[in-house]
N, C-alpha and C positions, 0 to 999 in steps of 0.2 A: 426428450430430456429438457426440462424446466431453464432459465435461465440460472435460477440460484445455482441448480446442482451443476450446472456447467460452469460455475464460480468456483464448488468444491473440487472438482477434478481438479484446478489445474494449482498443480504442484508452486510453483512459482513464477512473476512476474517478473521482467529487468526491466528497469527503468532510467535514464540519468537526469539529473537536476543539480543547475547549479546555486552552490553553498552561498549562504550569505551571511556578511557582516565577521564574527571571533570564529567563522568553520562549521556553523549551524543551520539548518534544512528548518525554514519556517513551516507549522505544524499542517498550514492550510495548502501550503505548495507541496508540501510531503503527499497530504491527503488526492489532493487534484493528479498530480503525477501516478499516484497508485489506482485512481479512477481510471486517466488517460491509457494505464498497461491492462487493465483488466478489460477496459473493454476492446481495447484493437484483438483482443484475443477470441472475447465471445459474443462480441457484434452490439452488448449491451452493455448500458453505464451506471453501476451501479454506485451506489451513493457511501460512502467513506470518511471517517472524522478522526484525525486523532487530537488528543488533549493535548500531546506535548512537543515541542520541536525533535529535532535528531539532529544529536553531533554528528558532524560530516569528519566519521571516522572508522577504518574500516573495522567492522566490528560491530557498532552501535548498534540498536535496537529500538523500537516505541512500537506498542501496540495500540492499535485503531480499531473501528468497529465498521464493520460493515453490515447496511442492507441494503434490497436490490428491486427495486421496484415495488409493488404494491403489497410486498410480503414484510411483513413487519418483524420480520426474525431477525435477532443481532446475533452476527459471528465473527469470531477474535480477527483479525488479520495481524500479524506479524514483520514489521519490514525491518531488513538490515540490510546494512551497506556495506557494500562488498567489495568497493575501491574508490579510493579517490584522488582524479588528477587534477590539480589545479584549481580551479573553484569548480569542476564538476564531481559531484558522487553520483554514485550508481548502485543501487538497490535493489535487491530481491523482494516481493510480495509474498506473501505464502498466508492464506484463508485458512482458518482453523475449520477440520471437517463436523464437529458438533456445534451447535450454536449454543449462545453463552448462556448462561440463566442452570 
């Protein structure tokens, strides 16, 4: 099994990071933290951007793009935050099984 497709298996990543500044997940530390869960999972680091921050609220949402080494496929990833205590939230990953285009 490829690395990508061991990206698609997996249902979802937890993560926590803490909020910064009015209760907001800067978009680059969102990205890094959703790198750091995906790959303690599949041994590899695959690369992750999102455009926008994430309120650190439970609920929120931003979609990011993922590709994974030398494969030049982008697919959605999805993160939300699923609690937050105190300046930490903690977020689900979840990789969209078709890639975007």
């Amino acid at each position: 099994m490829s690395r990508l497709s061991l990206l698609l298996a997996l249902p979802t990543a937890l993560t926590v990071l803490a909020a910064c500044g009015a209760g907001g997940l800067a978009s680059d530390d969102v990205a890094t933290k959703a790198e750091d869960a995906l790959e303690k999972q599949v041994g590899s680091r695959p690369d992750i951007t999102c455009p926008d921050d994430l309120e650190a609220t439970v609920g929120a949402t931003t979609r990011c793009v993922l590709t994974a080494g030398d494969d030049p496929t982008e697919y959605g990833v999805q993160i939300t935050v699923t609690s937050v205590d105190g300046d930490d939230a903690t977020f689900d990953v979840a990789v969209d099984e078709q890639p975007q285009g």
